[in-house]
C-alpha positions, 0 to 999 in steps of 0.5 A: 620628137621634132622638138616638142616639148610635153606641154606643146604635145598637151596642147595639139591634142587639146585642139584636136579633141575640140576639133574633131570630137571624142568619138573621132580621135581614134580613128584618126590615130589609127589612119595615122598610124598606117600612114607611118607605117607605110611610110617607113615600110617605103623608105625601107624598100628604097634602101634595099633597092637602092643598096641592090643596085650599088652591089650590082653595079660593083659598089659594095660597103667598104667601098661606099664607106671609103669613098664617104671618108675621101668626100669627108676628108676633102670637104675639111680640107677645104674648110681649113684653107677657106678658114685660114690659120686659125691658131692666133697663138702661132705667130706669136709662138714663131716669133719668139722662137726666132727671137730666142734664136737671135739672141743665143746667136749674139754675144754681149760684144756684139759678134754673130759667133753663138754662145758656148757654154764655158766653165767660168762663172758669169761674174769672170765674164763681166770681169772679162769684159770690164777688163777688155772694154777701153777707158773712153767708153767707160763712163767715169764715176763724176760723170754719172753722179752729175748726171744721176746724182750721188751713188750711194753704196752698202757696206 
C-alpha cells in the first residue's frame, strides 16, 4: 500500500495520535473512510458512464481490446527501431557463416570450384597433391634444415 512499510505505518499513526488526541483518532478514521468510499463509488460511475458512451457510440470490448493490441504492437515496433539491433551476437554469427561459406567454396589449389565429397581418404589427397605440385615450389629438405635446423624424425 503506496509502499509503506509496517514501522512507517506505526510511526504515522504515533504522530496522528499526539497530533489529534485519543478522543479524535476515530473520527477522523471514519470521515476517512467515507471519503474513500466515495471516492471509489466516483470512480465506478466514471467507468460505467464512460463504457456506456463507447457502446453507444459502436466501440464495444473486443473492439477497444484490438485497438489497445494495435497501439501496443506499434509502440514495440517503435521501440525496436529506435533501439537497434540489439543481439551483439548476430554479426559475429553472420560472419562466420560467411566465412565458412568462403572456405567450403575453395580448395587447397586455390579454385573457387566447391568441395566434393569423394571416397578417397584424405592422406590420397595430400599424396595427390604432393604428386601434382612442381619441384621448384617444393622446398628442398637442406633448404629447411638450414633454415630451421636439423629435422629430427621417429622411427
Amino acid at each position: 500500500m503506496f509502499g509503506i512499510g509496517g514501522g512507517e505505518l506505526i510511526f504515522i499513526m504515533f504522530v496522528v495520535l499526539m497530533l489529534f488526541g485519543s478522543d479524535k483518532v476515530p473520527e477522523i478514521a471514519r470521515t476517512m473512510g467515507k471519503a474513500i468510499a466515495q471516492l471509489k463509488n466516483a470512480t465506478n460511475d466514471i467507468k460505467s458512464e464512460i463504457q456506456k458512451g463507447a457502446e453507444s457510440n459502436g466501440f464495444d470490448q473486443k473492439m477497444l481490446n484490438d485497438l489497445t493490441n494495435n497501439i501496443t504492437s506499434e509502440i514495440n515496433n517503435a521501440k525496436a527501431n529506435l533501439i537497434g539491433d540489439t543481439n551483439p551476437l548476430r554479426g559475429i554469427s553472420d560472419n562466420l557463416s560467411t566465412e565458412i561459406n568462403e572456405i567450403k567454396s575453395t580448395t587447397v589449389d586455390g579454385s573457387t570450384s566447391p568441395i566434393t565429397e569423394s571416397s578417397t581418404t584424405p592422406s590420397i589427397k595430400i599424396d595427390n597433391i604432393k604428386d601434382n605440385s612442381t619441384p621448384e615450389t617444393t622446398p628442398k629438405k637442406e633448404e629447411i634444415e638450414d633454415s630451421v635446423g636439423p629435422i629430427k624424425r621417429k622411427k
